[in-house]
C-alpha positions in Angstrom: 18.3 29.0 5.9 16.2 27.7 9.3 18.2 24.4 9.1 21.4 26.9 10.0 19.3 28.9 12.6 18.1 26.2 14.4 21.3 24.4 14.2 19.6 21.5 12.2 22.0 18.7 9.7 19.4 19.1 7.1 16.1 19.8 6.2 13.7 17.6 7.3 11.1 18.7 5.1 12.4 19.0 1.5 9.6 17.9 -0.7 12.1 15.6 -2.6 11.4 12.1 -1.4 13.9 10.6 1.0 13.7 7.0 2.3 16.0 8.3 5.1 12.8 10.6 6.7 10.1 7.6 6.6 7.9 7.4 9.2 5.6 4.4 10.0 2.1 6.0 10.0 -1.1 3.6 10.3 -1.1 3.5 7.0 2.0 3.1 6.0 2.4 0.0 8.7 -0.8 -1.7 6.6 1.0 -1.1 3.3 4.4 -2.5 4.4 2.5 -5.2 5.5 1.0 -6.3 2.4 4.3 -5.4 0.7 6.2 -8.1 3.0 3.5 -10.5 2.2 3.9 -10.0 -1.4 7.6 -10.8 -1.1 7.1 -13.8 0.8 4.5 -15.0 -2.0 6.8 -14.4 -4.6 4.4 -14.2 -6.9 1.5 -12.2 -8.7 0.9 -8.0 -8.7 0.7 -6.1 -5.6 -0.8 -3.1 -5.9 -0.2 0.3 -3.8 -2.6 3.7 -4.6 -2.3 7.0 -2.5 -3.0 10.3 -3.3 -0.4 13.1 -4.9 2.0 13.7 -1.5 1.2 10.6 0.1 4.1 8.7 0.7 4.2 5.7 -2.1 7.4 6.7 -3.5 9.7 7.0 -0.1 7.3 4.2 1.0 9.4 2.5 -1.5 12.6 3.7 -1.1 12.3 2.2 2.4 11.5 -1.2 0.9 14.2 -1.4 -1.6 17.1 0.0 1.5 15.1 -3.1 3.3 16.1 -6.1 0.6 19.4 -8.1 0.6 20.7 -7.9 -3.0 21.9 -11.1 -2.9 18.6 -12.4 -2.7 16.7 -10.6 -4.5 17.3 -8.0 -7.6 14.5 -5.0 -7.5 14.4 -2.7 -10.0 12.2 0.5 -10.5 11.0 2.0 -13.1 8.8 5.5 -12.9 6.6 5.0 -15.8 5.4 7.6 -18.2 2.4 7.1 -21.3 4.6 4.5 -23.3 3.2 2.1 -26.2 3.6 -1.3 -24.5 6.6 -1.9 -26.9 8.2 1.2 -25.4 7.7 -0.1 -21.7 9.2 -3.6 -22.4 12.5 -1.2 -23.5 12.4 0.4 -20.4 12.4 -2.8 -18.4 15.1 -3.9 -20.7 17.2 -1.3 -19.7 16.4 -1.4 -16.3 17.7 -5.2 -16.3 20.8 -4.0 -18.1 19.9 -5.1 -21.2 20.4 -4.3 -24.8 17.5 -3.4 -26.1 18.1 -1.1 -29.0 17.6 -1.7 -32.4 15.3 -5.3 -31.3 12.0 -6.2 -32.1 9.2 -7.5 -28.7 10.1 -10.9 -30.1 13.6 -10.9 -29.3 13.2 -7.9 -26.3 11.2 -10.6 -24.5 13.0 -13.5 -25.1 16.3 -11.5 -23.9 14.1 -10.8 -20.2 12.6 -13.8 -20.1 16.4 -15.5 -20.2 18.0 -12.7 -17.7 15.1 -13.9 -15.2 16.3 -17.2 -16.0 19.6 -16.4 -15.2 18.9 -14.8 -11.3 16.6 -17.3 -10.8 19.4 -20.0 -11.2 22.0 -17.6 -8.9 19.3 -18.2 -6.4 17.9 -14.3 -6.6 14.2 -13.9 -6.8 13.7 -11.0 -9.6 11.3 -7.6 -8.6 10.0 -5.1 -10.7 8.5 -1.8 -9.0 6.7 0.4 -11.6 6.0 3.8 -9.5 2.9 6.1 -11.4 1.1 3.6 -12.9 -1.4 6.0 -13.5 0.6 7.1 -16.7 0.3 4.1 -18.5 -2.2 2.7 -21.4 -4.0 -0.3 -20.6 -2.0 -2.0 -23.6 1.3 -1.3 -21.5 -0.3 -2.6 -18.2 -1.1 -5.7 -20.5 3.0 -6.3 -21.3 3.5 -6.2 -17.6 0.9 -9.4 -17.2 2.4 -11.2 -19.9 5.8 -10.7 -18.4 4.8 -12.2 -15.3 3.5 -15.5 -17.4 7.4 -16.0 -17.4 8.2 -19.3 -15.0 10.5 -22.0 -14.5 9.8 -25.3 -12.5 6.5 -24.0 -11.7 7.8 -20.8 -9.7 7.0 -17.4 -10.9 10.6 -15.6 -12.3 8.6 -12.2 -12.2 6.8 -10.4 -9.1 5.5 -6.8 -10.0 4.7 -4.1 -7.5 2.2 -1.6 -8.8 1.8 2.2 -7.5 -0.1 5.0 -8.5 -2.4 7.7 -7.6 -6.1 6.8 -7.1 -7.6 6.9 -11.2 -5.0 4.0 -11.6 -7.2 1.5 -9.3 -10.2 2.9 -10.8 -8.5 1.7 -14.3 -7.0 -1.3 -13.2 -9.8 -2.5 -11.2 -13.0 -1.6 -13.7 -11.8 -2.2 -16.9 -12.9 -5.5 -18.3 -9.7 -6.0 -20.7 -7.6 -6.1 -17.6 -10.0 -8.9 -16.1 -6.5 -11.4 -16.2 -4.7 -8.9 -14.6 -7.3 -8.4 -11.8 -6.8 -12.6 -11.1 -3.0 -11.8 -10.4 -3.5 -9.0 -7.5 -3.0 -10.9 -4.4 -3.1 -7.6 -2.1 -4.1 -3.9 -2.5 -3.9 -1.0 -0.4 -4.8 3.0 -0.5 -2.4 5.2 1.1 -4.8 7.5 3.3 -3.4 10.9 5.0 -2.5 10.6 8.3 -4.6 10.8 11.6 -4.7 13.9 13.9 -2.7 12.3 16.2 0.3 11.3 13.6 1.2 14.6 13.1 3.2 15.5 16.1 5.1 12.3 16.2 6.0 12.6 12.3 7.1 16.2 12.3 9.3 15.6 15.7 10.6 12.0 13.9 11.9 14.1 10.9 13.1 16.8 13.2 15.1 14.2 15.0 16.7 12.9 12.1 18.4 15.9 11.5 19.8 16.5 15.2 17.1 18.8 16.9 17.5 19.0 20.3 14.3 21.4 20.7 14.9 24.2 19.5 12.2 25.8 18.2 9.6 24.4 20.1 6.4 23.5 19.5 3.1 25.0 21.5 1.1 21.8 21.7 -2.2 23.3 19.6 0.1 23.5 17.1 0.0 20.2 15.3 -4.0 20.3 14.9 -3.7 23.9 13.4 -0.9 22.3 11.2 -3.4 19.2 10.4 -6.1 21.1 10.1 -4.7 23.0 7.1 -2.8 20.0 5.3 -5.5 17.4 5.6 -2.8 14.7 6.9 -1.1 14.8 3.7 2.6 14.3 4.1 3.7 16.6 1.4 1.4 19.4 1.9 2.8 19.4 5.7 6.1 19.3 4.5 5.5 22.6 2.7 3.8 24.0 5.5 6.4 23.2 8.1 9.0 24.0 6.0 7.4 27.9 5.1 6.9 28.2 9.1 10.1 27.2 10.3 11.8 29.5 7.8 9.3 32.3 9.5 10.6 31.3 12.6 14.0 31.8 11.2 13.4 35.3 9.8 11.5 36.2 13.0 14.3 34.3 15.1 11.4 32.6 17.5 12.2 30.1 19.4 8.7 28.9 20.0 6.4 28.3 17.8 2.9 28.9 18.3 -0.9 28.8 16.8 -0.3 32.4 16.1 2.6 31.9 13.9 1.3 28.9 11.7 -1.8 31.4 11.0 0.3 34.0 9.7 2.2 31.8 7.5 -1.1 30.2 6.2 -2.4 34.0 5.6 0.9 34.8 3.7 0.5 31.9 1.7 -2.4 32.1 0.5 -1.9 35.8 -0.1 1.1 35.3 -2.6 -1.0 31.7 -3.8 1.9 29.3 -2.4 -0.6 27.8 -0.3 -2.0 26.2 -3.4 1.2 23.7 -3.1 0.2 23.0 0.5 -3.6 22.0 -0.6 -5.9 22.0 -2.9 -8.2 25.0 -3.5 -11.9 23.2 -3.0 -13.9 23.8 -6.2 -16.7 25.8 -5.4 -20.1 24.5 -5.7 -22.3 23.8 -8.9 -25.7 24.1 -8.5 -26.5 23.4 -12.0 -24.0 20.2 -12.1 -24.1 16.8 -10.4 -21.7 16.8 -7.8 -19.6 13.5 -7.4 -18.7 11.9 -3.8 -16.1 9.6 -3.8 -16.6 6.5 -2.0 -14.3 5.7 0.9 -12.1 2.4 0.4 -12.5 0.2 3.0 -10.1 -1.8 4.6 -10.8 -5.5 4.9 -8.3 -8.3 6.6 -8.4 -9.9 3.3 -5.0 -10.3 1.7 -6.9 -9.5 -1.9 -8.8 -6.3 -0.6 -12.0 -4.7 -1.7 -12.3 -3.4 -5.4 -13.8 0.5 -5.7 -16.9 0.9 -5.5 -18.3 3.6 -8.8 -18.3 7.3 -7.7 -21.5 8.0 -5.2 -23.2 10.9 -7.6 -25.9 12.6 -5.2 -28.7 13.9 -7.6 -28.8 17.3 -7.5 -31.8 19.3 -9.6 -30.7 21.7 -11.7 -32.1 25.5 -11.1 -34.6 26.0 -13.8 -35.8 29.8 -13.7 -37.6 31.1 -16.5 -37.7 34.7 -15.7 -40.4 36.7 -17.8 -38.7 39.8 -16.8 -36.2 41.0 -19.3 -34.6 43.4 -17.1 -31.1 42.7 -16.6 -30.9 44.3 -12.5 -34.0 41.5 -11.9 -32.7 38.3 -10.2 -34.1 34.9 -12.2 -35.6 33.7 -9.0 -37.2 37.5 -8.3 -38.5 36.8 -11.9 -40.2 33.4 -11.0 -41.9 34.7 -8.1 -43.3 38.0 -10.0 -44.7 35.6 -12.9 -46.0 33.1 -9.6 -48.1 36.1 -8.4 -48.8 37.6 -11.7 -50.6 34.3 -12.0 -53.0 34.0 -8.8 -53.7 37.8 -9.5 -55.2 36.9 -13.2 -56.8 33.5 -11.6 -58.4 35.9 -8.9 -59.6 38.5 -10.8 -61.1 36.5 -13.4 -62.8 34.5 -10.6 -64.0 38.2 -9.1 -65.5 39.1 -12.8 -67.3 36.1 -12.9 -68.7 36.4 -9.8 -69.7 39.8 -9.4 -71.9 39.6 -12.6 -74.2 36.2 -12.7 -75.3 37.1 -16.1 -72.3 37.3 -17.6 -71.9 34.1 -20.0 -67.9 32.7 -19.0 -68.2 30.3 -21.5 -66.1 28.1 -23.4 -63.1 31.1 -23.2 -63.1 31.8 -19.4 -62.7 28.0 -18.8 -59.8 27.6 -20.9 -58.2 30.5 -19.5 -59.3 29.7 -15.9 -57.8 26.2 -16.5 -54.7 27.8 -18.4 -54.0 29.9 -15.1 -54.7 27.1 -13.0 -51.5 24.9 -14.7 -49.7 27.8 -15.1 -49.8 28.7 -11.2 -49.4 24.4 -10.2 -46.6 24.3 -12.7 -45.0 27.5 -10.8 -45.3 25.7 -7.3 -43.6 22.6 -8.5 -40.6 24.2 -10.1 -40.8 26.5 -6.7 -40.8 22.9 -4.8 -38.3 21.6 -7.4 -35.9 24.9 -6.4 -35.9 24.9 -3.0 -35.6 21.4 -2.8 -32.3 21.9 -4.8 -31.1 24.5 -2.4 -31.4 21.9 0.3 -29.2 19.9 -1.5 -26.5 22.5 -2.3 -26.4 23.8 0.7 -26.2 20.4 2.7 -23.2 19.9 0.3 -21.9 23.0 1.3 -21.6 22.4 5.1 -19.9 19.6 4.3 -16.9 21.2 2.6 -16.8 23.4 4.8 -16.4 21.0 8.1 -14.2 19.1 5.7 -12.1 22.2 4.5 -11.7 24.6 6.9 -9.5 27.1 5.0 -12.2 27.2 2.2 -15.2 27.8 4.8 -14.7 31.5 4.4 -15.5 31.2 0.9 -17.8 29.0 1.1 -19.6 31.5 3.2 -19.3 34.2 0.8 -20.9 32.0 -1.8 -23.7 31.1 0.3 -25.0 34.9 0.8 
């Protein structure tokens, strides 16, 4: 519907991917890099991660519309949980390859001569397997052994590798895949854009379909529309697309800050926001709460491996409310039992005192001594709960200056 309003070829922000609509972000520039250098090598795994929405699969597309097919035959396959057996049929078929009704013996004999063949047609053979994530160890292992396959000491096989972030985490901490680990010669994680991409990206894909300004774009725009997809090339493809079509309904030829706002409020009313980003998990006090690590970029060809999950400690809230009263908070509880203590301590010191004769004994110590751990058990587990809070809290103001549309519930959580 707005691609007719605004006079538009297209839609420049459909969510299927499209090789046409890439756009060379930083990070794209770096993976295209290492994906060229693979190429050139000829040889061994390259491996590509992002995040659902980021850009590996038209990342892709744009490679394969990049190759000469006369020098080189690629081949994708989007992989799914297979047995290993199962995946050396699907690369079968993907050669062109008869692969019904035969056993891995004969499957991999019937590859390993096909890569023969291009490689004596002078073609160098690729094989792109797109959601790695999906796939058993076992079937990552038939991939390795397929790229054993050489003639005249030259590699017949090259193998690119994408997935979402768990597969690195697999491929690059489990110790069966140690061989495997040997082969990657380059690695890169697809991050979201920067602030500054977003303008050029959304006009890029704009242009591509013939707009000639109309609507424009007030320039605080493009941060409120970063702001509220994180960078994420497929959540700001959902959000551009919902507020140009408001623009269409509303026939504006301008859009402004006010505008994105109102779409964001509408989707988030009717829960299509969800598709834009993801809903922040609220807080566990009572849980550890896990901190990614950030991948860093090194000029190495082979980059760094993930580090393990940073897992802050956070102390659970132990309350052990005397009060059975259902209407009395746990830590109202603690604090009654806390004075209930220092009032017994105090008043058996006051007995004690006020009558000399009086023989405490054996009994009053005990009890005094009783009271005492009571009320320096009390303070630490006071200590122990407030220190806790600290944490939660400090975890708290950092979603919310890392999540601005969840800040308002993060907010109401806090009081």
């Amino acid at each position: 519907m707005y691609d007719q309003f605004y006079g538009l070829s297209g839609r420049p922000f459909q969510l299927t991917p499209d090789p046409h609509f890439y756009f060379e972000s930083g990070t794209h520039r770096k993976a295209m890099s290492y994906l060229g250098y693979g190429l050139a090598q000829g040889e061994g795994f390259i491996v590509i991660t992002g995040d659902i929405g980021a850009g590996k699969t038209t990342l892709v597309g744009h490679l394969m519309n990049t190759i000469d097919p006369n020098r080189l035959t690629a081949v994708k396959l989007v992989s799914t949980a297979v047995s290993g057996d199962a995946l050396l049929q699907l690369v079968a078929e993907q050669f062109g390859l008869d692969w019904e009704g035969k056993g891995k013996a004969e499957l991999l004999s019937d590859i390993e001569a096909f890569l023969r063949e291009e490689a004596r047609a002078g073609r160098r053979t690729l094989l792109i397997v797109d959601e790695g994530q999906n796939l058993p160890i076992a079937a990552v292992e038939e991939l390795r052994m397929l790229s054993n396959f050489q003639l005249g000491g030259h590699s017949l096989l090259q193998i690119f590798l994408l997935g979402q972030p768990e597969f690195r985490t697999t491929l690059f901490q489990s110790p069966s895949l140690e061989q495997l680990r040997q082969r990657v010669i380059a690695t890169h994680h697809l991050d979201p854009m920067e602030p500054e991409e977003v303008e050029p990206y959304i006009l890029h894909r704009l242009g591509k379909v013939g707009w000639q300004g109309n609507p424009s774009f007030a320039p605080d725009v493009f941060a409120l529309l970063y702001d509220h997809s994180d960078g994420v090339p497929r959540r700001l493809n959902v959000l551009v697309s919902r507020v140009l079509l408001y623009g269409a309904v509303e026939q504006l030829t301008r859009i402004t800050a006010s505008h994105v706002r109102l779409v964001v409020a509408e989707m988030s009313a009717d829960g299509g926001f969800a598709q834009a980003r993801p809903i922040a998990a609220p807080v566990d006090a009572a849980a550890a709460v896990s901190v990614p690590s950030a991948a860093a970029d090194l000029d190495e060809l082979v980059l760094d491996q993930p580090a393990p999950s940073i897992t802050p400690e956070v102390v659970p809230l132990r309350f052990t409310p005397m009060a059975t009263d259902p209407d009395v908070s746990p830590a109202a509880a603690e604090s009654d039992e806390f004075a209930r203590a220092r009032s017994l301590l105090a008043e058996q010191l006051r007995v004690s005192a006020a009558d000399p004769e009086t023989d405490v004994g054996a009994v009053d110590s005990v009890t005094v001594a009783a009271l005492q751990d009571q009320i320096a058990n009390l303070e630490a587990r006071l200590s122990e709960q407030d220190d806790a809070l600290r944490r939660v809290l400090d975890l708290l103001i950092e979603w919310v200056e890392r999540d601005p549309v969840g800040a308002p519930a993060a907010r109401e959580w806090a009081a």
